[in-house]
N, C-alpha and C positions, 0 to 999 in steps of 0.2 A: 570504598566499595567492599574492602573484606570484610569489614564490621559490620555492614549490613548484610551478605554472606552469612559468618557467623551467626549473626542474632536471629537470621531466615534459616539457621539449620538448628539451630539448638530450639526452637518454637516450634515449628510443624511438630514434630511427635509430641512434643510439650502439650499442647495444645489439642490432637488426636487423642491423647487418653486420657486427658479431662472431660472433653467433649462425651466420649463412648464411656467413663465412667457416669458423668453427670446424667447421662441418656436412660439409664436402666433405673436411677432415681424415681420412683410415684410420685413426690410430691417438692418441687423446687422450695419450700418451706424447710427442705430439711439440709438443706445448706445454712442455715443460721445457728444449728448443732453446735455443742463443744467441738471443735477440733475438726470440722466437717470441710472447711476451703482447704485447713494444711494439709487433711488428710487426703482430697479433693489434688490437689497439688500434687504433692507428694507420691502419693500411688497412682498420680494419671501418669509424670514423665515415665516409673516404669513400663506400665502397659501399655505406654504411647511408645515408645521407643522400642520393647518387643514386637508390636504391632509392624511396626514399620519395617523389623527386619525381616517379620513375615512375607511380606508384599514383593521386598526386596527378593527371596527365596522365590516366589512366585511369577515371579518375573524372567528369572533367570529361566527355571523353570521351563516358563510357554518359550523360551527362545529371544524375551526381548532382551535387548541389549538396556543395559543402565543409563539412565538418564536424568536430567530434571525433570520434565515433562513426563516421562513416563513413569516416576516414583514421587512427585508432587504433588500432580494433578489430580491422579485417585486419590489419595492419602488427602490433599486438601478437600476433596468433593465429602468424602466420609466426612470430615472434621464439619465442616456447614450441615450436610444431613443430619448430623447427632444433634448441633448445637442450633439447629431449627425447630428439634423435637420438643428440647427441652425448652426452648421461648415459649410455644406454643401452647406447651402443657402448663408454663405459668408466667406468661409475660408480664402480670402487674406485680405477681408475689416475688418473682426470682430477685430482679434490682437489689430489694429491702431485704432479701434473705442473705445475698452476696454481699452487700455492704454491713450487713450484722456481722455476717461470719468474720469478713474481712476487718474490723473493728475489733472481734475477740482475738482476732489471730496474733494482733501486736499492741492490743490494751493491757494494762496490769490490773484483772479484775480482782478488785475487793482488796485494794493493799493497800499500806498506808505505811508513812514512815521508812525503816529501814528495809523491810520486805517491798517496797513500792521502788525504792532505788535499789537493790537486788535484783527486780525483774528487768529492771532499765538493762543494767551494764551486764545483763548476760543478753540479752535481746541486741544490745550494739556490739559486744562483744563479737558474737557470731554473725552479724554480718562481716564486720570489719575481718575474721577472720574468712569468713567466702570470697570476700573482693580481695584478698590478698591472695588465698589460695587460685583465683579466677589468672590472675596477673601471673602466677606461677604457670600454669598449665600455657598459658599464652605466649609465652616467654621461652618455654625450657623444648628444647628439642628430643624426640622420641628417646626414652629410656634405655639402656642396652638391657643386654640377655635377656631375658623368654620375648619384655616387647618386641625387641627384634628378632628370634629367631622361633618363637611361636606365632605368635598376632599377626602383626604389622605384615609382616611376609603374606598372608593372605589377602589384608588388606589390599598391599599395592598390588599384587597382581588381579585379583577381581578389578580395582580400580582400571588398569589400562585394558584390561579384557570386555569390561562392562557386564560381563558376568559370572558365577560360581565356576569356577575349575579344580578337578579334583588335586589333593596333593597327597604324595605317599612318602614310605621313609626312602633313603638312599638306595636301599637294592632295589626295590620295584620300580624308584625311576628311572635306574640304568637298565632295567628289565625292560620296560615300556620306549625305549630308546627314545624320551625326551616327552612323548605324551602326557606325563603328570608332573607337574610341579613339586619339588620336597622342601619340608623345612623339619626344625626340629620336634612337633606334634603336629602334623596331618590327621589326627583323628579326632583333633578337638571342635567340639559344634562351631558354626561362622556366626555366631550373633555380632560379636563386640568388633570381628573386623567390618563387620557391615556395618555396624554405629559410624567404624572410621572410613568408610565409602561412603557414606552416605554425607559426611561433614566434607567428603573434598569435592562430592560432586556437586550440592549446594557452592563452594569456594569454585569452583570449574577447574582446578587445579590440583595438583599433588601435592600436603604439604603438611609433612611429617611433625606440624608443632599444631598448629589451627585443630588437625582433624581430633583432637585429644580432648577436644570439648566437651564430649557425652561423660568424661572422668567425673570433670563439676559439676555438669548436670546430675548425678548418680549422687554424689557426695551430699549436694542442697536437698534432693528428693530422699534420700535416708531421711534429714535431718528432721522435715519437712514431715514424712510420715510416721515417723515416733512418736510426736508432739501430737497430732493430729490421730494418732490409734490409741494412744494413752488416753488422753479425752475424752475420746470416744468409746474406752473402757473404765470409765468412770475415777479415771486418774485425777486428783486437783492442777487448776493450771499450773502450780508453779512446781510441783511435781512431774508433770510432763515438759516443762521447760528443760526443767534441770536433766530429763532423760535426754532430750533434745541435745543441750547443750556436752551432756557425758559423750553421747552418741559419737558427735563434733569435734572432740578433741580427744579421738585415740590415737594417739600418736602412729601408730601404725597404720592407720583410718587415712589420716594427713596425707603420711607418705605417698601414698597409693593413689591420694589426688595428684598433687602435686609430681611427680612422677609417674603422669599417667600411660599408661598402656600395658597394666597386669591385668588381667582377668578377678584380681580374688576380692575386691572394693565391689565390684557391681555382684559377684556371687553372694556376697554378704547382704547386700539392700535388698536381693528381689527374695532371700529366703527369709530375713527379719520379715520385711513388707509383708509376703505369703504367712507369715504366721502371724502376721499381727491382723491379716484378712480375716486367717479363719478363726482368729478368738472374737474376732467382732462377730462374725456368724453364729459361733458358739452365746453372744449373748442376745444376738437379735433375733438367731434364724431365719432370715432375709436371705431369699436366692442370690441377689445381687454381692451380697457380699462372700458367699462360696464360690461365684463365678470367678470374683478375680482371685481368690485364694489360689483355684486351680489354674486359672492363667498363668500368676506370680510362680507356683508349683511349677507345672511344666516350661515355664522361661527355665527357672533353676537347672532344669536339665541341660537345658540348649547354651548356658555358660561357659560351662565346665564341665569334665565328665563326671568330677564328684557329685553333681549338684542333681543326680538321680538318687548317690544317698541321702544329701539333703533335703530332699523333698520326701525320702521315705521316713524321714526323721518326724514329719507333721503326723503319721499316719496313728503311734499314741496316743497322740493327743485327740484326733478321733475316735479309735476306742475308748477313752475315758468320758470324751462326751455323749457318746452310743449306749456306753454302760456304763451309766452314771455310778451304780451302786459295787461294781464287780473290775470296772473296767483296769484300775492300777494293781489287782491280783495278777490280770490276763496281760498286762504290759510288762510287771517284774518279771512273770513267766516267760514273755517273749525274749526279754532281753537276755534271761539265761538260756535259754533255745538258739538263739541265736551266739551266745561265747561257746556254746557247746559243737556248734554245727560247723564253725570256723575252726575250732580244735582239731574236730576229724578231718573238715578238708584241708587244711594244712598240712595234714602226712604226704596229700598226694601234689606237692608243690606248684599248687595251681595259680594262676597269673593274673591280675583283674587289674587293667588300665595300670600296665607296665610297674606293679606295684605284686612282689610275690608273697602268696603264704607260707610262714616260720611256725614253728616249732622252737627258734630260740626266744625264748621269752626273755631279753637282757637289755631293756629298755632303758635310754640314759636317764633317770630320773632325776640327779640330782642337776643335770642340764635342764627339764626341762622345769625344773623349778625355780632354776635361774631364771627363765626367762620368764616363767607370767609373773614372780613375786620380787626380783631384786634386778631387772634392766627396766629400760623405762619406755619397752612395747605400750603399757598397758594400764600409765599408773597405776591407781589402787583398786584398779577392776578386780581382781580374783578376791585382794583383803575383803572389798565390799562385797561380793557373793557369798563370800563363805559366812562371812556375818552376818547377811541376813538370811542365810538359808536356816543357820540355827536361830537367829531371835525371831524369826515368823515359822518357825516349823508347824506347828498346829494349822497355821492357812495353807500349806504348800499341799496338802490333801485336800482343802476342801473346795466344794464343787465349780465354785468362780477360778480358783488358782492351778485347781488339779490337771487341766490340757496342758498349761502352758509346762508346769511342772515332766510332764510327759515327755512334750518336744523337746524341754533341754535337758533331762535325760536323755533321750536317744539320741541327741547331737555331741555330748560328750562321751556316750558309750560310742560313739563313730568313732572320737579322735581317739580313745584310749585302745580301741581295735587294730586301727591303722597306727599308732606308733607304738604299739604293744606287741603286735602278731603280724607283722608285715614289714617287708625289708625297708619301708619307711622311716623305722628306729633307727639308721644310721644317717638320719639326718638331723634328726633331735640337736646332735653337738655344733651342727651350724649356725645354729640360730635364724635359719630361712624360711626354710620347708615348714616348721615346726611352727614358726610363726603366721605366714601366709596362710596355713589352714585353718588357725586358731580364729584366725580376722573371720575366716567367715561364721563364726558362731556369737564373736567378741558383742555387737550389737545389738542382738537378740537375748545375751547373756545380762546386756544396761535393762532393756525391759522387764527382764525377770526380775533384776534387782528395783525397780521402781515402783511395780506393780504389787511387790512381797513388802515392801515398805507401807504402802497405802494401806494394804490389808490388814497389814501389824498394828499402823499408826491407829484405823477404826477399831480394832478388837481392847486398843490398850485402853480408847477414848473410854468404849462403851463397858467397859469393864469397871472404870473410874466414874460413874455417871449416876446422878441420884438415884437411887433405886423407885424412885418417883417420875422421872423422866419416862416418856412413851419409849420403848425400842424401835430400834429402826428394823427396817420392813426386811424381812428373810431374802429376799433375792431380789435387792438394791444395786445395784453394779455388778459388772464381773468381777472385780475382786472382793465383794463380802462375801465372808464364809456362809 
């Protein structure tokens, strides 16, 4: 009975933001896309699963109390409406478009040989790693510290209450003589404790290991939407496999499943996903695909409280596609406007999400270089950025690369702010803080590298190419220059 439990709670939202993304689709033809079921997949459990905590808020909300029936039943009625629409709009083409897509998803197109068993045994690889990580998460009982005295603490209490109750820090609950609940962040959004009320009210029960399921779900739907935005950014498949599979195995990534109940694993999917939304809009210009941009964006928020900077992190990347021609002058400029405006307010030691601004500028650096390039957070993630930031420089400006270029600028001008000019540099030498905030960038950093590759690898192609050969077409993918 748990199992089916489980498998009935980790599918509704699965299920819900396939549905509602598949629904805004025109044409069900366009599920048989490169990368269109993974990407289909992969960006529905986010939106399906913010969705749902939506409802869950809205609920509380009118007064009703949490329930099956009462957070099921709409949630399943929406999921049939969507995926009524979408029959309707192409019942005889959909089958043959799903089963294309679903055929590219785990065929190895165009390979032969050693590259043809290469795609094999990373393709089994990663499952074999999900079902081992799946057996982790099922197995291991609630994580200590923050799971427990952030998260989880909200969790069970909504759980026996059946709805949102406020929680404050120590003094004001003693203040309120017992009214508010405390833990150790009361001011952190409830998305991810609702993911875990939501698994034990599907379970009918309390049960601090089961409800950690949305961890794997989040970990599979990363993996699931890199493959499938890559693709769909005109990546080769086995280019996007291999982001896919980097994605998969960051060792810090791991942990964070496998010891699930930190918030900074699903901060990192819905801000990669979000930017990997709005680069597909940037090359489609499709509403559908800004929509969930700004979904993915605003969940960011509702994770974490960072995840209001992280979502202003995309906002260059929009300038640069607004102002194709001006727009990385008016970004540099920002970004010094911005180290300049935190210099000043730093004199007057102002506070922002329990995190103060300095004026001592005495950042552990040579900590924190231990950690992305000599512990083993992150293998040879940074090696491999900085290498190809310099051997693709010429594409890192041009107009297919230049947003993405933008965003992860301003997601490392975040971290080098906050462990630079913020009392957060006194955690550098732990190697916690320092690392939990890097993960949420760590993913979107493999895209950048995968993306700066493909552009490299056509510019070296066409470079080397008979001067007889037709050129290929100026604004062929997102990443040709």
């Amino acid at each position: 009975m748990d199992l089916l439990s489980v498998i009935f709670a980790i599918l509704l939202p699965w299920l819900l933001g396939i549905a509602v993304l598949a629904a805004v689709k025109p044409d069900p033809r366009d599920f048989a896309g490169p990368g269109e079921v993974a990407w289909l997949a992969g960006a529905g459990y986010l939106a399906g699963a913010f969705l749902l905590t939506l409802w869950m808020r809205a609920l509380s909300l009118a007064g009703i109390k949490f329930g099956l029936a009462a957070i099921a039943l709409p949630v399943g009625l929406a999921t049939a409406i969507c995926a009524l629409l979408v029959w309707r709009r192409g019942a005889g083409a959909l089958p043959r478009a799903v089963g294309h897509g679903l055929r590219a998803l785990v065929a190895s197109p165009g390979l032969a040989g050693a590259a043809r068993v290469a795609w094999w045994v990373l393709v089994l690889w990663l499952a074999i790693r999900f079902a081992v990580l799946g057996v982790e998460v099922a197995s291991r009982p609630l994580y200590p510290w923050d799971a427990w005295t952030q998260w989880a603490t909200k969790a069970r209490v909504w759980f026996e209450l059946g709805h949102i109750a406020p929680f404050a820090r120590v003094t004001e609950w003693l203040a309120a003589n017992g009214a508010v609940y405390f833990d150790a962040s009361p001011e952190y959004p409830p998305t991810m404790p609702l993911l875990q009320v939501w698994s034990c009210i599907a379970l009918g029960r309390w049960d601090d290991v089961l409800m950690n399921a949305p961890w794997w779900q989040v970990g599979v739907a990363l993996a699931l939407a890199v493959y499938g935005g890559l693709r769909s950014l005109d990546a080769g498949a086995p280019a996007a496999l291999v982001g896919a599979f980097l994605v998969a195995s960051l060792p810090l990534a791991n942990v964070h499943i496998a010891l699930a109940g930190y918030a900074d694993l699903p901060m990192a999917a819905f801000y990669t996903v979000a930017a990997l939304a709005f680069l597909r809009w940037n090359a489609s210009r499709q509403w559908r695909d800004a929509a969930v941009a700004l979904l993915l964006a605003l969940a960011c928020t509702q994770i974490k409280n960072p995840g209001w900077f992280w979502a202003a992190t995309l906002l260059p990347g929009l300038v640069v596609t607004l102002l194709p021609r001006h727009g990385m002058r008016v970004v540099f400029s920002g970004f010094a406007a911005v180290i300049v405006l935190l210099v000043v307010l730093a004199r007057f030691k102002l506070s922002l999400f329990n995190y103060q601004l300095n004026l001592n500028y005495q950042p552990a650096w040579g900590d924190l270089a231990e950690s992305y390039f000599l512990l083993g957070n992150w293998h040879l993630l940074w090696y491999g950025a900085i290498a190809l930031a310099l051997l693709a420089w010429r594409e890192l400006l041009a107009p297919g690369l230049a947003p993405l270029t933008a965003i992860v600028g301003g997601g490392l001008l975040f971290l080098f702010v906050v462990f630079g000019f913020t009392t957060a540099s006194l955690y550098i030498t732990d190697q916690t803080t320092v690392n939990r905030a890097t993960l949420h960038v760590a993913p979107l950093i493999v895209v950048f590298v995968v993306l700066a590759w493909e552009a490299f690898a056509r510019r070296w192609a066409a470079d080397r190419a008979p001067a007889t050969s037709s050129p290929r077409p100026p604004n062929a993918g997102v990443v040709g220059s």
